[in-house]
N, C-alpha and C positions, 0 to 999 in steps of 0.2 A: 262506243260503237263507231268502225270507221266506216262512212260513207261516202263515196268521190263526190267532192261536188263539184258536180257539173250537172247539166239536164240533159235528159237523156227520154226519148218516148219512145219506145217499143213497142206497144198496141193502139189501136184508138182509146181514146178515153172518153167515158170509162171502160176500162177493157172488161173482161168477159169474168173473173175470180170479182171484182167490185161489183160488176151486174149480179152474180150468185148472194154473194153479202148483200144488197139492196134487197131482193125479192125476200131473204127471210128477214129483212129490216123491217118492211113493210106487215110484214106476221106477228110481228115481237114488240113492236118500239111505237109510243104514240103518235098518230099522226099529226098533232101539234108540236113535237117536235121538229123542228127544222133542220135542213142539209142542205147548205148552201150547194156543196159540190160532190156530182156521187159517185165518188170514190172512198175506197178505205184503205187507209194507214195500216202499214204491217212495218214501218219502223222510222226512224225521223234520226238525224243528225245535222248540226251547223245550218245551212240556212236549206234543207235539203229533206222533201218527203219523199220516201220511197210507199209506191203502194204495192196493192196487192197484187199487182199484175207485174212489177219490177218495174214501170215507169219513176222514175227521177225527176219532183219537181219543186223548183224557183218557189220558197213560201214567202210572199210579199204578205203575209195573213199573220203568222207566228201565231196562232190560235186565238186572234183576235187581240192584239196587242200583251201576248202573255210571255212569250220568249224572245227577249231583248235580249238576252245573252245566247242565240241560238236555242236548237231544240238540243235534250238531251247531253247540256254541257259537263263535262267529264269532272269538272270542280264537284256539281250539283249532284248530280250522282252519285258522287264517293261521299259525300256530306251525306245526305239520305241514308245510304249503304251504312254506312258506321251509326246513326243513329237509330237506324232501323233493329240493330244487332243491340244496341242497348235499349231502348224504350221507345214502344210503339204509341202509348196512350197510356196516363191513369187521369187524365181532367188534371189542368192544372189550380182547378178548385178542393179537386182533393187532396193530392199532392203538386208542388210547383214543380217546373224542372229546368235547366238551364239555359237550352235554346230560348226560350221565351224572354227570360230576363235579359240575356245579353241583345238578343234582338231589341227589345225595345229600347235596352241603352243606346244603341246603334242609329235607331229611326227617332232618337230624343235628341242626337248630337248633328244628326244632316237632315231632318226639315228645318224651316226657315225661323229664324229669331234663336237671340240671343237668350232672351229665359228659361226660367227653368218649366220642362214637361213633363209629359205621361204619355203613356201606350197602353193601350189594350187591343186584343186579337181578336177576330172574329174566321171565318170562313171565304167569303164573299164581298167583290163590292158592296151588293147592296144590303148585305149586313154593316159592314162597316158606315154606309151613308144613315143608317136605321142606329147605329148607334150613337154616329154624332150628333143628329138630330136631338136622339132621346137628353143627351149631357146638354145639348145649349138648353134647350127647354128647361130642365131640372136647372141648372145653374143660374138662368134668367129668371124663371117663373112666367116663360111670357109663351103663350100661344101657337102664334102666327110662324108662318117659314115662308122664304120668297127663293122662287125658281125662276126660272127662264125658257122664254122661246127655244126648240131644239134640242134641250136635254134633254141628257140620260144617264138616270141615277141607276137605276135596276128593276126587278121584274119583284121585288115581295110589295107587299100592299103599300105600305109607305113610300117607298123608293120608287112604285108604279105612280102611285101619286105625283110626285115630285118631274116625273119621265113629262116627256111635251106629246112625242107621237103616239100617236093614239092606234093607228093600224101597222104592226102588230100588237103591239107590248102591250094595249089597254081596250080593246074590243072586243066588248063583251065583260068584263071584269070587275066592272063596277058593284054596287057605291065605293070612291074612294076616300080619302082620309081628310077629314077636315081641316080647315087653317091652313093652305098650300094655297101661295099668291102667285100667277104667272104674271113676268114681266115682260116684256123686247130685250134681248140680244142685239148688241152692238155689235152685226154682220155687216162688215164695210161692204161687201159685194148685192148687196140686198137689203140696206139699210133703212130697216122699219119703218122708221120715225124722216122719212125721205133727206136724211143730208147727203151730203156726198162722203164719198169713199174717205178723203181725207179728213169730212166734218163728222161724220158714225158716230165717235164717241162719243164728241159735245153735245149731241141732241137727242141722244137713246140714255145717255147720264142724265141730263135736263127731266126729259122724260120720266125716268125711274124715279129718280129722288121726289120728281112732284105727286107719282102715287104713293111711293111709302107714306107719305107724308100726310095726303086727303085722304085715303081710301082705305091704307091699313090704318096706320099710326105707329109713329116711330115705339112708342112703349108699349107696342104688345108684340112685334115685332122680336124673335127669339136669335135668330139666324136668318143670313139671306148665305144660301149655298151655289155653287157657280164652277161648272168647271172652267178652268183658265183656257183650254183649247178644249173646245165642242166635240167631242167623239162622234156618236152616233148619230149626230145632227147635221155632219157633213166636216169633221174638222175644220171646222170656224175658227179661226184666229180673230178676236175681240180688235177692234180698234184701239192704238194708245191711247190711254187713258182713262179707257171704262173702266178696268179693273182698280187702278187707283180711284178714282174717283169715287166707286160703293166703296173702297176699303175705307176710306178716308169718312165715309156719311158712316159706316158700322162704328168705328172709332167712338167718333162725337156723338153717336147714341146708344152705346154699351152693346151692340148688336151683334155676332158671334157671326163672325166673316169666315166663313167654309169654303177653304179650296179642295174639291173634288177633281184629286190626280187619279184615281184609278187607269184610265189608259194614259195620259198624260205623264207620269211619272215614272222616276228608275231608268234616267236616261233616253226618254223614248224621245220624249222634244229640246233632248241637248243639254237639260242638265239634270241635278236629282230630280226637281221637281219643276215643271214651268210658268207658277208662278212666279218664281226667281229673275223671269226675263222682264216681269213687269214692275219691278221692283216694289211687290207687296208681301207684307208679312203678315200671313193667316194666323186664325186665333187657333183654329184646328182643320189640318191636312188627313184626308183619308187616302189610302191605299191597298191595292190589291194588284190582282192581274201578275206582271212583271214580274213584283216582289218575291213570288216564290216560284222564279223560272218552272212554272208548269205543275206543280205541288196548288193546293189550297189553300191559301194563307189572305188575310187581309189586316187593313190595321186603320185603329185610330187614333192621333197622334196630335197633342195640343197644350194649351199652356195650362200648368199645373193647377192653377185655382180653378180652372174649368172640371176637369178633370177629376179632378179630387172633389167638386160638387157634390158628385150621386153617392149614397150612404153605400154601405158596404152590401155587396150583393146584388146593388140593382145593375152592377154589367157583367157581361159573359155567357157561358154559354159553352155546353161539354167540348166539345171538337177545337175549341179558338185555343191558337196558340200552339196546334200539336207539335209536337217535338220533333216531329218525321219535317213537317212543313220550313217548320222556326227555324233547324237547321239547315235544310235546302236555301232560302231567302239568306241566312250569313256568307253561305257561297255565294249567293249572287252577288252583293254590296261586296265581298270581297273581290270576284273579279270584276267587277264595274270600275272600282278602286283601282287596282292592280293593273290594267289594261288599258288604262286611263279610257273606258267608252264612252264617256260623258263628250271628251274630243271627239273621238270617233262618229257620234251619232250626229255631230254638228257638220264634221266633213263629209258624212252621205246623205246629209240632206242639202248640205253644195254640189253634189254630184246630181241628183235627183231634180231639185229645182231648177238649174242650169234645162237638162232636158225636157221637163215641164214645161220650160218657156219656149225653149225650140218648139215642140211639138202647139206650141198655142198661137207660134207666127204660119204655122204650116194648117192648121184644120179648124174651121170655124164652130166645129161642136164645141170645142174646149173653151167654156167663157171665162174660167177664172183656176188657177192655181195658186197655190196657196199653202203653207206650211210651218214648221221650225222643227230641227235635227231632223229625226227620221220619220216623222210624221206629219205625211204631205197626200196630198190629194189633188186630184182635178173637177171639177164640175160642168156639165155637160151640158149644152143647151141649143135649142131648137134654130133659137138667134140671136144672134150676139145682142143686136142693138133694144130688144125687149125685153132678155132675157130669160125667154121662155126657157124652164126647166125641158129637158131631151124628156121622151118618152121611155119609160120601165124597160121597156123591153129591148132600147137601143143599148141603155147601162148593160141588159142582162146579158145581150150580145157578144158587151165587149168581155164579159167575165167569162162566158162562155170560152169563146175562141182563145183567152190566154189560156186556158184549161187544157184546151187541145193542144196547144202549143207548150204544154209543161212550165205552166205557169200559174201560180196560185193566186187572187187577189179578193178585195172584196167591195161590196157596194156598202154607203153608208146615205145619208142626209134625208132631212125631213119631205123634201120631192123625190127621195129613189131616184139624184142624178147626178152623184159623186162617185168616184172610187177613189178611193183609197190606200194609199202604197204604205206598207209596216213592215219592211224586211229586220231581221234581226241585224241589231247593229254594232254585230262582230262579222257582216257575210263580207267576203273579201273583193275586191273592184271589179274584176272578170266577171264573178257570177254575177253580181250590181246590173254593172252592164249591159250582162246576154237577158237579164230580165228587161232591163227598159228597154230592149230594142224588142222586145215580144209583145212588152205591153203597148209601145210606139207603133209596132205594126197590126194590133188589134185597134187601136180608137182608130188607124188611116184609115182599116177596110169600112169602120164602120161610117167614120166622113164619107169614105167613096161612096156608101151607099145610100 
């Protein structure tokens, strides 16, 4: 599908065909379902939504960190297209089929470590988080799981469990699942445990290690799971160190160290995966989102004797693995490969942060930016020297007005006072560009105001 990219707005937004779609939205669709923005899609290529009204707009969103290789990429497509024409679905528990197997050889040879692994499929992140849990458990015999301030695993019981914010993901939804330890996040911008920005790790580490230790105990202890960069929490970038630091306590007490890349991963933070930058090697990597450019694919991905723990039958699950999905996701690792966007993703988040920093010597909202490859944010606040998180509705403002201005973005963090910038990281300079100077002139209006 060729789409010009460029931005282009032709009606207000949302225009008057999106407003007709909303009103029978409203008849049809739960109203716990959410719509960040109300418009509707009538077609998407390269970093570019067209909607229903023919406006053309900037998606710094990619469907929530899901098209890293662009929307609708023409590899992804024809992958689909061809396996769609041979095999739709038989359960690869009743019959196996190719894409599956070669996919998991694919994600056994580029997460991190040398030894030997295993994969299995699931649907969803947080299927995927729900089933590495289930393997460390089975393989340790032990309990307990440890989470953290700010994440976010997924919305099924377990994975809500494990989630930190409670409004929306967890209100009202209770009771949740037992043996889930919250710990402090080493947020140098916010640093729980009060060090400073450059001491965060050493004293949110200090800190962790001394409740695993009184308050669970290292041997009941299964898993402590973490993602490497915070997503819904506000893309939190960990202090150096914390991450080594649990990997190194999992280590020395057999503890099943989970890194949780679902948005993090498939080039989003610069390489396959971003625990790579921390120089730690997980016992087991989950994945989803990215992996199958816009298809429903997810994976778990870890060292073989874990792996090979659960007796036969206790994972899976009809849908994981489909073939339509597995082969969409080969496209994408093929062109992530091919196109080298692992570089790529690193030089637009040097173009991206360069302007983040301008924009945070020019507007006192902006207290902290923050990032790595193409996954950056800003965080927004009332005052710089308190830190008072910005008010919902100043964030909501600014997503608003980049809306109007054909511009797609989205909020994230545990105060609702982050946004967050995820353009697909094949969009080419110019469009980069004419985004940040949209989204540069949505936080001005809102400092002027």
């Amino acid at each position: 599908m060729d789409i010009p990219q460029e931005r282009k707005v032709v009606t207000e937004i949302p225009g008057p065909r999106s407003r007709e779609w909303f009103a029978r939205r409203e008849r049809a669709v739960a109203k716990g379902v959410a719509n960040i923005h109300p418009i509707v899609t009538a077609r998407a290529s390269g970093a570019i939504i067209e909607d229903v009204d023919g406006n053309r707009l900037i998606d710094f969103a990619t469907g929530i960190a899901v098209l890293n290789v662009g929307h609708t990429a023409p590899e992804v497509v024809a992958a689909a297209q061809r396996q769609l024409e041979l095999d739709t679905h038989t359960c690869f528990h009743v019959t196996a089929n190719e894409p599956y197997i070669e996919l998991a050889e694919r994600l056994n040879a580029i997460t991190p470590g040398s030894f030997e692994k295993r994969t299995m499929f699931a649907n969803s992140g947080a299927e995927a988080v729900e089933n590495a849990i289930k393997i460390a458990r089975h393989a340790t015999g032990r309990p307990a799981v440890v989470t953290f301030d700010h994440a976010f695993h997924g919305r099924t019981l377990l994975a809500m469990s494990l989630t930190a914010k409670v409004m929306p993901y967890k209100q009202g939804f209770g009771p949740f699942a037992p043996e889930i330890y919250r710990l402090p996040f080493a947020y140098p911008y916010r640093c729980p445990t009060g060090g400073t920005y450059e001491g965060c790790a050493e004293s949110c580490l200090a800190y962790a290690l001394d409740e695993m230790h009184k308050h669970i105990g290292e041997g009941n202890i299964a898993a402590v799971i973490v993602e490497p960069i915070q997503g819904e929490g506000g893309f939190i970038v960990p202090a150096p160190g914390f991450m080594r630091g649990l990997a190194d306590f999992c280590r020395e007490h057999d503890i099943v160290f989970i890194a949780d890349e679902i948005q993090s991963g498939m080039g989003r933070a610069g390489r396959w995966f971003a625990i790579e930058d921390e120089g730690v090697v997980p016992d087991i990597v989950t994945s989803a989102k990215s992996l199958g450019g816009g298809l429903p694919i997810s994976a778990v991905t870890g060292r073989a004797d874990l792996m090979d723990a659960v007796h036969v039958g206790g994972l899976g699950g009809t849908y994981g693995g489909n073939p339509v999905a597995a082969a969409a996701a080969l496209a994408v690792l093929d062109k992530i490969d091919r196109e080298n966007l692992l570089e790529r993703s690193r030089k637009i988040g040097d173009t991206i942060m360069a302007r983040l920093r301008e924009m945070r010597s020019r507007y006192q909202i902006v207290g902290d930016v923050r990032g790595r490859g193409a996954m950056t944010a800003v965080e927004l606040v009332a005052d710089r020297d308190t830190k008072e998180p910005i008010d919902g509705p100043t964030g909501t403002g600014i997503v608003q007005r980049c809306l109007r201005n054909g511009l797609v973005v989205l909020k994230a963090g545990t105060y609702d006072n982050v946004i967050r910038l995820l353009p697909p990281i094949t969009i080419d300079e110019a469009l980069l560009e004419d985004g940040l100077s949209v989204f540069d002139g949505a936080v001005g209006a809102a400092a002027a105001s």
